[in-house]
N, C-alpha and C positions, 0 to 999 in steps of 0.2 A: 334542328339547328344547333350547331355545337358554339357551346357555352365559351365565353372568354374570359380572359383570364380575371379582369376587374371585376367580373361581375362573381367568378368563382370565389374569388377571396372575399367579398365583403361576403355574400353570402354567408361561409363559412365561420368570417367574423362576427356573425349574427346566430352561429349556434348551427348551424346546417350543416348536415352529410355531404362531402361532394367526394368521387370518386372519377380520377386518380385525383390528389390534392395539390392546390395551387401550392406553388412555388416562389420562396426567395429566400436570399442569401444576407446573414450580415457581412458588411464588410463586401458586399459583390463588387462596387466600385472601387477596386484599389490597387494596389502595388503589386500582386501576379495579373494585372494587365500589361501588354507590352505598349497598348494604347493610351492605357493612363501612363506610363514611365515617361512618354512623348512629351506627354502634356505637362507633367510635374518637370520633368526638364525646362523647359520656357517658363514655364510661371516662376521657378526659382524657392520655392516654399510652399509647404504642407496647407500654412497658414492664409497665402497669398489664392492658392488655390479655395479654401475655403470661403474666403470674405471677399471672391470676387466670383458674381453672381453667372455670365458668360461661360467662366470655366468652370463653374460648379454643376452649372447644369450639363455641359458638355460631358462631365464626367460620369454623372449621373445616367447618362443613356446609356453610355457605354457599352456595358453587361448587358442594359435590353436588345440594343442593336444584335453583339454578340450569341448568345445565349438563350434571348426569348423569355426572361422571367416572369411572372406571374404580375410583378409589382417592380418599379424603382423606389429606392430610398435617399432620399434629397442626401446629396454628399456634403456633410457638413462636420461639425466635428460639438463634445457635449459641452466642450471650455466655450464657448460661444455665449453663454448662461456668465460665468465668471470676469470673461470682458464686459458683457453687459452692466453687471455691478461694478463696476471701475480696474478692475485687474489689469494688466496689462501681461498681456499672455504670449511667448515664444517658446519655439520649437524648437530645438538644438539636435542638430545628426547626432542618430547615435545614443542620444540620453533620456528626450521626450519633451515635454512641454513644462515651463519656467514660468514662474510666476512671484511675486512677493507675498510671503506666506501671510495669512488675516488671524489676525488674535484677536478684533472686537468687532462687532457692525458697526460699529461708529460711522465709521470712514466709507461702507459700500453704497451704491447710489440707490436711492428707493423709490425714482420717482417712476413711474413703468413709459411714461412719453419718452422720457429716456433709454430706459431698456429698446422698446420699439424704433429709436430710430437708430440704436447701436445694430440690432437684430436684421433690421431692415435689407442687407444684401440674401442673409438668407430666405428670403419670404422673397423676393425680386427672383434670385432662383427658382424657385419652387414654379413662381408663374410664368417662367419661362419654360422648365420641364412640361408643365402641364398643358401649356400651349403646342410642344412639341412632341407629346409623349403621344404615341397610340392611344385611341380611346378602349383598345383590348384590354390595358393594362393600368392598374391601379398605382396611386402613389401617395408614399407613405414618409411622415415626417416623425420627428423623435425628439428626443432631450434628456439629457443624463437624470439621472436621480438625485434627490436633496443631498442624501448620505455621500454618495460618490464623488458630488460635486464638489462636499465641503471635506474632502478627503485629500482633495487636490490642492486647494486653495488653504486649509491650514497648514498642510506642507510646505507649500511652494513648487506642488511638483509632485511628480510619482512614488509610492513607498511601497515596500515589500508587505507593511503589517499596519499603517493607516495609525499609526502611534499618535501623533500632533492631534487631527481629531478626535481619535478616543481619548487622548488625556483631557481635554479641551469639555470632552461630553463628559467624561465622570466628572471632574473636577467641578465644575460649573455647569451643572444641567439648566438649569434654567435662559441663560446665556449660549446655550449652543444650540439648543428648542428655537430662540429665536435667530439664531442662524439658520438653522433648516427652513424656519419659518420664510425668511425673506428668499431663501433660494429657492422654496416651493413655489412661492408669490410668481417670481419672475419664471420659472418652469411653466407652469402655468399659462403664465400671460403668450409664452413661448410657445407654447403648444397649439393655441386657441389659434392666434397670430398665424400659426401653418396652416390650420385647418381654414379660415379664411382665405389663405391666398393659393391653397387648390388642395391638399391634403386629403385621401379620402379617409386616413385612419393615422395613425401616431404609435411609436411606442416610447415606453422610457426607460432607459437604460440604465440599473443600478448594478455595475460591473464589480463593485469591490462588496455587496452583501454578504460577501460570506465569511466564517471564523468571528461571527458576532453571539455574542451567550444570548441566550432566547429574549431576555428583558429589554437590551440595547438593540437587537433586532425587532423588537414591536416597537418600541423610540425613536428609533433612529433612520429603520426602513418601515415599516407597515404602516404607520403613523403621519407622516410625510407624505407618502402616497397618496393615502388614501383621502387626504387636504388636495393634492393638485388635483386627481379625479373628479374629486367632487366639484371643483371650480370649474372645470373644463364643464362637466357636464351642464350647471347651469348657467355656461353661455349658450354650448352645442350640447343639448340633449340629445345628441340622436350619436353624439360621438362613441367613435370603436376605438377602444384603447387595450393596448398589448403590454403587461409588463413582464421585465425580465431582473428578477432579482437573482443575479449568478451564484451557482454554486451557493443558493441556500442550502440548509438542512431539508429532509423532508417534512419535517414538522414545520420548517421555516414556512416552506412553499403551502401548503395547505394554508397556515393562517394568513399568509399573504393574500390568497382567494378568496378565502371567507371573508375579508377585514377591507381586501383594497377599493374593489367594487370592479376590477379592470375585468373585459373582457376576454379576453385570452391571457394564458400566461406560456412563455418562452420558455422552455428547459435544458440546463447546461446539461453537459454530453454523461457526467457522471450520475445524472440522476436517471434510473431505471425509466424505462419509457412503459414499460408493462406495470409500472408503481402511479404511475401519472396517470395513465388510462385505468387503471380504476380506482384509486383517489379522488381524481380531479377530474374524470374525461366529463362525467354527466353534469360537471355545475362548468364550466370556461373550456372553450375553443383552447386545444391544446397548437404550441409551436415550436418546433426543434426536430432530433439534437443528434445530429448526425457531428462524430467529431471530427473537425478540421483539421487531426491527420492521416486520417482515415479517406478525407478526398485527397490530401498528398500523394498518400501510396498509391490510389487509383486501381486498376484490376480487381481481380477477386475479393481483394478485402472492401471497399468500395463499395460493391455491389452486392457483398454479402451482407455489410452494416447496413446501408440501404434498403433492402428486402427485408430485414429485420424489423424494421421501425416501420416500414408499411406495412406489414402483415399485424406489429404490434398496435397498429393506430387505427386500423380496419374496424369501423362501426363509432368513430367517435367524430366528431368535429376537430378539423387537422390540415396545418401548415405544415410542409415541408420547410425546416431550417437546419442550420446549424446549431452547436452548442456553445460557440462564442462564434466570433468573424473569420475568414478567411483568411488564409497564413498566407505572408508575401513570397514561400516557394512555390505552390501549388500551381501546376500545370496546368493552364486554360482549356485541354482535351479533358482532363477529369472533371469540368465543371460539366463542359456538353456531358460526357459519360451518364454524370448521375441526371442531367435533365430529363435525357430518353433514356434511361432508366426510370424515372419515376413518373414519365407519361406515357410509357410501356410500348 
């Protein structure tokens, strides 16, 4: 009896061989769909689309309908963390997501009944995918990272070098520890919260981890983590968690492994995949990193990156990903392409 796809990936997220390896995308549900464009059209907003549970799950199939992936990941966004503590968060064409930048905790909300019922459209989602998702296919919840989070939110917004909170963390460590702190709390609760309302696994996103000197990277990310993990764990002991600390160093990512406790960890596209697999392949389920212009070009190069990374992953416990999310050029035939490519 041939194996599905939910059942391949937990597996796997449990440390097991499976050949060929289950499959998903970051970023599968998005903007090089011509079915999501439909949908973002009438909703009006990145934002509206997010915090309204109907369309979020609609989106969320999408790719599975399409495609066939291994797993959906609840289409949500990781500033969902940052409204929760009181932010009031917008998107703007063109620029990216606004916010009024935080200089204290004073002012962010701590009570988590709160958070839960700010959160609450995404977890309404979630049990509507999972009511409507194949039971072939697993589905997977997420939440930015402490670091990333507060990267945003002491900015106000997006930054090329994350200056507002690095000054914020040297300046004042003690003060910005408990900013991590309170965004791990609600991360956490955030995480737990998906896994209750159908989640079979999570990961967490820390997209700006990298270009941190080794010290502020075990502070700022290892540290952090390795608090929301453990929290998760003694509500859901049995919970499978993926982290993705982008574009660490490789020294980064090792102690990331040894220190976070996460089960898998995600690898951006620069980091050698034959360095990973024998690093790290024997202690964490490895996942990546195919890079997302590489499924642009499509053809040869494509396929050639592809066959690379499965012959490199061959013998180790392994998701097929990317090395960040999917670019909104990216031809929906190169998605099929690398599917049956890497179901042979």
């Amino acid at each position: 009896m041939k194996e599905d796809g939910k059942a391949k990936l937990l597996s796997v997220l449990r440390g097991e061989l499976k050949s060929p390896p289950p499959v998903w995308l970051m970023r599968q549900a998005g903007r090089y769909l011509p079915e999501y464009q439909a949908v973002r059209a009438k909703a009006g907003s990145f934002w509206t689309m997010s915090m309204t549970p109907e369309i979020a799950a609609e989106v969320t199939l999408q790719p599975i309908t399409r495609f066939g992936f291994d797993a959906a990941i609840i289409f949500s966004d990781i500033l969902v963390v940052p409204f929760a503590l009181g932010s009031m968060v917008t998107f703007e064409e063109g620029v990216g997501p606004r916010m009024s930048p935080v200089k204290a905790i004073n002012g962010l909300e701590h009570d988590p009944a709160v958070w839960a019922k700010k959160l609450e459209p995404a977890y309404e989602a979630l049990r509507l995918v999972r009511a409507k998702l194949d039971r072939s296919k697993a589905l997977l919840g997420f939440a930015g990272a402490p670091w990333t989070l507060a990267t945003y939110m002491a900015e106000g917004g997006g930054s090329p070098d994350q200056r507002a909170a690095k000054l914020w963390g040297y300046r004042d460590p003690a003060r910005f520890a408990a900013f991590l702190d309170i965004l791990g709390d609600c991360v956490a609760e955030h995480l737990i919260a998906q896994l209750e309302a159908g989640a079979d696994a999570v990961q967490i996103f820390d997209s700006w981890a990298s270009g941190l000197p080794p010290a502020q990277f075990a502070e700022w990310v290892v540290r952090p983590t390795k608090r929301i993990v453990d929290r998760v764990r003694q509500a859901k002991p049995a919970a499978k968690i993926i982290g993705f600390p982008r574009a660490a160093t490789l020294e980064g990512y090792d102690i990331y492994v040894r220190q976070t406790g996460v089960d898998t960890i995600s690898i951006d596209t620069a980091t050698p995949i034959r360095w990973a697999v024998q690093e790290l392949g024997s202690r964490v389920t490895l996942q990546g990193n195919l890079d997302p212009i590489a499924l642009i070009a499509g053809g040869k190069a494509l396929s050639t990156a592809t066959a690379e990374i499965l012959k490199a992953t061959d013998g180790v416990p392994f998701i097929f990903n990317l090395g960040h999310g999917i670019l909104p050029e990216t031809p929906p035939e190169h998605v099929a392409q690398l599917v049956a490519q890497i179901r042979g």
